[in-house]
N, C-alpha and C positions, 0 to 999 in steps of 0.2 A: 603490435602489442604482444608480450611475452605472455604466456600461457602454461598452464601446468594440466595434466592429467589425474582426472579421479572418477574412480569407480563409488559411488556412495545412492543415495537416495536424496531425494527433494529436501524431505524436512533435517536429517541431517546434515547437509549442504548450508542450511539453512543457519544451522547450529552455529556450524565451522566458520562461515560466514561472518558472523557477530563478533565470534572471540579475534579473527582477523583482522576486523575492521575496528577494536581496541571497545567491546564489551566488554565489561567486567561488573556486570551484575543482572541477574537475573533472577525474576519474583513472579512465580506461578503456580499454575494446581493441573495436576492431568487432565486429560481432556481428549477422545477418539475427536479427531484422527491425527491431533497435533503433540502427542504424550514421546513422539519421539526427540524432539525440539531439547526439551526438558532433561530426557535421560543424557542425551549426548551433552546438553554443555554442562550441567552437572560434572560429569568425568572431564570438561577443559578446562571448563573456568580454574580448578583450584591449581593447575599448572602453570597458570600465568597470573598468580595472584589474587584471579577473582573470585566472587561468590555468588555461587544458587541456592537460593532457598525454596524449598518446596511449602507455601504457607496452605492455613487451612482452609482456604477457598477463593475462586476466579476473582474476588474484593480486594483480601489481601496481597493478593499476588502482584497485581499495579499498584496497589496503595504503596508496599514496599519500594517496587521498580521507580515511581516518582518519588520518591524519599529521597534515594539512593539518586538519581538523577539532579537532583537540588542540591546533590553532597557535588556536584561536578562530573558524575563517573556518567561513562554509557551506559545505558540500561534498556534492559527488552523485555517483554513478556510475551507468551503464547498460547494459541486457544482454540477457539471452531466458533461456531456461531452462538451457542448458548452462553458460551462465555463472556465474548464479547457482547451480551446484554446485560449479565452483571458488571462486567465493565466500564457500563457506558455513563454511570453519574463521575467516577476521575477520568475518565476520557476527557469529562466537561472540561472538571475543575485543571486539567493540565492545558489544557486549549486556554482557559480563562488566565490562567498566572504564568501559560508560557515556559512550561517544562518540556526541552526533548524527550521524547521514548518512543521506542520502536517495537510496536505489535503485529505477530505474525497470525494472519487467522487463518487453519487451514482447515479451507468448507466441507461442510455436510449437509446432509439432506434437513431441512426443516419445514415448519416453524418450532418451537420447543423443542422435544428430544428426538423427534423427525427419525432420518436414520444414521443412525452414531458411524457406522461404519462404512457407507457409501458417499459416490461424489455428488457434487451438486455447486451450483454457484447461486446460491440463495441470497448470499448475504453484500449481493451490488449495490442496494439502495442501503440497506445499512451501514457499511465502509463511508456512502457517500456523507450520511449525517448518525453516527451513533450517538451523538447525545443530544440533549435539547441549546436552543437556542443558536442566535448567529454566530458562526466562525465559515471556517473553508478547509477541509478534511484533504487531506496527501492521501492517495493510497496506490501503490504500487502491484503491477499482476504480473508475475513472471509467467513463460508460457511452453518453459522446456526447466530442466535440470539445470542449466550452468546459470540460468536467471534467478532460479532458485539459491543463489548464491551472489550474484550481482546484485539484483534488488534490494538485498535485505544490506548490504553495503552499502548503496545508493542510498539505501532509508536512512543508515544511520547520520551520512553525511546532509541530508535535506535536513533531517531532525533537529540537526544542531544549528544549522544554515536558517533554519522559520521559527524553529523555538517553538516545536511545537509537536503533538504526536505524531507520527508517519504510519499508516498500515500496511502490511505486505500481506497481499489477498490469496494465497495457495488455495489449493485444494486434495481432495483424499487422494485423485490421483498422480496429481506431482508428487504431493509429499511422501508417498511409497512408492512410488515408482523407484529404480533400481537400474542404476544404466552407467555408462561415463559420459564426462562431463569435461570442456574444456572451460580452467576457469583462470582468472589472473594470477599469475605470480604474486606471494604475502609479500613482495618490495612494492610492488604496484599498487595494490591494495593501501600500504600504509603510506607510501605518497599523497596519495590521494585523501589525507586525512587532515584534513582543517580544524585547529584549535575552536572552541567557541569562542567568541569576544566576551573580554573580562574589560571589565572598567577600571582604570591604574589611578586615577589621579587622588586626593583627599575622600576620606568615608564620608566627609558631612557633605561634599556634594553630586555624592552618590545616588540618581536617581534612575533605576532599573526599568522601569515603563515609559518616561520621559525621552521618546525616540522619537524620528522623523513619521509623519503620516502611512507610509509606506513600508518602516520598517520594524523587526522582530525585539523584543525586548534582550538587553545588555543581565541575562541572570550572574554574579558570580557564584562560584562555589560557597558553600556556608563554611565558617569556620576561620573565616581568612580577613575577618575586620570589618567586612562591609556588612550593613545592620538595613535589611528591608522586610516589607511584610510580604507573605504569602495568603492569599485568600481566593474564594470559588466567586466572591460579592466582586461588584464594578469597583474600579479601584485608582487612585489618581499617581502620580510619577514614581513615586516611593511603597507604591503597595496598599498602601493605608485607604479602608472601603469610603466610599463616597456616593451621594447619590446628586452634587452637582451636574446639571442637565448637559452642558457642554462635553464638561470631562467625560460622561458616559458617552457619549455620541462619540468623541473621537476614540475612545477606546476599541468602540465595537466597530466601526468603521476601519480603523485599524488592525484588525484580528480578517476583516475580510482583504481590505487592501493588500497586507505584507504577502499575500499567495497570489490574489489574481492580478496584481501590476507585476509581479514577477514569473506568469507563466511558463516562458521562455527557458526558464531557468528547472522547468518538472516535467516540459511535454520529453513522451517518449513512444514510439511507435515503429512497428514492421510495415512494411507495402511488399507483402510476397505476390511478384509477375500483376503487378499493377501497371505497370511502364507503357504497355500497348495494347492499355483498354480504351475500347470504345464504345460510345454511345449506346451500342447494342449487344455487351457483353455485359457479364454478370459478376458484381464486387460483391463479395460474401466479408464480412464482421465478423468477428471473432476472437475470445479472449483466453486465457490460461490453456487448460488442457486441452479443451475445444478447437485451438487452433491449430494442436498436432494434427487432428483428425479433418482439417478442414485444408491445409494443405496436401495431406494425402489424397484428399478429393478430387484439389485443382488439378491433380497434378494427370490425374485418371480423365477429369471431363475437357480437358487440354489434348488426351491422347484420341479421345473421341469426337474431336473438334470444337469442343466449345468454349472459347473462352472466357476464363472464371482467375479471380485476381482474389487477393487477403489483404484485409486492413485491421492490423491488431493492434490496438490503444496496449500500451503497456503500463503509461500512467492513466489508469480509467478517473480518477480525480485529481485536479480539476479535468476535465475533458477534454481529448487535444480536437475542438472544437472547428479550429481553421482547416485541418486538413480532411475532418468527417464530411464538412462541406465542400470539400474539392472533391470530393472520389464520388459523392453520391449528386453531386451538378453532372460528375461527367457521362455518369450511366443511367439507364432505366432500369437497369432491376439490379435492386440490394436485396441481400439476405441477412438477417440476423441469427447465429447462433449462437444458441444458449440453454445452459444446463439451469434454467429457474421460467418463469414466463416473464414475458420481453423486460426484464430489470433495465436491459441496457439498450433494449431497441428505444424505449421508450426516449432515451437521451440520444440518439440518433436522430428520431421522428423530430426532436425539441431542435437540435442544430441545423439540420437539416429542414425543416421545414414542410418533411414529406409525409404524406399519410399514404402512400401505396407501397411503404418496404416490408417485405414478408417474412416471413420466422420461421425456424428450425426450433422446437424446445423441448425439454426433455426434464418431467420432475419425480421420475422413480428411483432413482438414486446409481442408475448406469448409464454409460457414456455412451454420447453420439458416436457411432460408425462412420468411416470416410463412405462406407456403400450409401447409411442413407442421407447423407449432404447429397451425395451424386445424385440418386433417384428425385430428391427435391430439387435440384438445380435443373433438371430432366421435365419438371411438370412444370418448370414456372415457364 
């Protein structure tokens, strides 16, 4: 794979990312620790045609980006955890009518205004359901800088691929972190760029929800002839609300299907020096910035003989669920760490089936140390 270098930061990577991967619009409000997102593609967008708008609050800011997403174009917004709670009623209504968009939430300490300026990974069980009702949430955790640039690519191509929103889960400290970065060649990148499907044939038998069990709805761009409806209500092949018992049952049935019959197609995952664990070695979990720090660990309680391996979900939704249960059959002691309390052990314990996996957590708003994984890894 051809690669290019750059010296940048997380949530600018982030930025750079989007306009690459054929953003061209974006609809937000500032927001510690993600307000760098916003300044930078601000200065891209309007070099290659597109547009940032800064609206007047976390509301408008998606409300706009699903606008703009319904017009055909790529669209993102971005935020921190406070945001993404006002967010979370068109989070729904894009889940429910089936609009791509790509939100990047870069965590902070919470609940409410928590700490604006520190890291934290608070918001795992959020990403997994931000708004009410059945669907099945994408969210992506990148766990260094060049993922910080991959993922939010990845999102945009799932987005359009499920027709649905995708979130990329950062944090304060990716997203200011300041490092290089090896990341794809913009040929690479835009190869890799799949048209949505538009439906060609006759407008009048144009019906945009009317898909297989399994699959994501056919939206076209507006303006181009074909006439459907848009609504947050249950709704039958053409948009139009309906409260027929069947119709709603395959709808919502269908919003869960089109993700988990295609998981294949979102697992993603590290196995760092997993390959010759055994039984009585120790597999440590680990996601985003945590797992810089939990490799450095291995790599120390390896020089002190102890065998210590990393399994880092990179798609933490849906859950790469077959392989959490292969690493945690094959050892007796798991460690979960995490910057919130057990968010994600919790879905471990649930795959896995185990209640003696122990925990690493940390909710003051500063990062786990590779010294103290080590000293935990040391007591268990």
């Amino acid at each position: 794979m051809a690669t290019r270098e750059i010296i940048s930061t997380g949530n600018d990577l982030a930025a750079i990312a989007a306009v690459d991967a054929g953003c061209r619009f974006f609809g937000g409000y500032p927001i510690t620790p993600s307000s760098e997102i916003m300044h930078t593609i601000s200065d891209l967008l309007p070099e290659v045609g597109g547009t940032c708008i800064q609206m007047e609050d976390e509301i408008a800011g998606i409300a706009a980006a699903i606008g703009a997403s319904m017009s055909g174009v790529r669209s993102m917004t971005a935020t921190s955890g406070p945001g993404v709670s006002l967010k979370a009623e068109n989070l729904g209504l894009a889940q429910m009518a089936e609009v791509p968009l790509v939100l990047v939430d870069v965590m902070r300490g919470g609940p409410s205004t928590g700490l604006p300026t520190r890291v934290s990974q608070g918001d795992v069980r959020q990403a997994k359901n931000p708004s009410h009702g059945d669907y099945r949430s994408i969210t992506l955790c990148p766990g260094n800088l060049a993922e910080c640039y991959t993922e939010v690519v990845r999102a945009f191509n799932l987005a359009d691929r499920f027709m649905q929103p995708v979130i990329v889960l950062s944090d304060e400290t990716l997203g200011h972190m300041h490092g290089k970065a090896m990341i794809p060649t913009l040929e690479e990148v835009k190869a890799g760029i799949k048209p949505r499907k538009e439906f060609t044939g006759a407008p009048a038998d144009y019906r945009p929800y009317g898909v297989g069990p399994d699959e994501p709805a056919v939206l076209n761009p507006m303006f181009k002839g074909y006439r459907y409806h848009f609504t947050g209500l249950h709704h039958d092949a053409k948009g139009f609300p309906t409260e027929e018992i069947e119709t709603c049952r395959k709808l919502i049935q269908r919003l869960e299907d089109k993700v988990m019959m295609h998981t294949d197609e979102l697992e993603l995952n590290e196995e760092f020096m997993c390959d010759d664990l055994g039984a009585d070695d120790v597999l440590i979990i680990a996601y985003g910035s945590v797992s810089l720090a939990a490799k450095e660990a291995i790599r120390h309680l390896r020089r002190d003989g102890i065998k210590a391996g990393l399994f880092r979900p990179i798609t933490l939704w849906p859950s790469p669920a077959k392989r959490i249960r292969h690493f945690t059959d094959k050892v007796k002691k798991v460690l979960c760490v995490e910057l919130n309390i057990r968010q994600y052990t919790e879905e471990v314990e649930r795959v896995s089936g185990r209640l003696d996996i122990q925990g690493l957590y940390k909710v003051n708003g500063r990062a786990i140390s590779p010294y103290e994984i080590v000293e935990k890894v040391k007591g268990m």
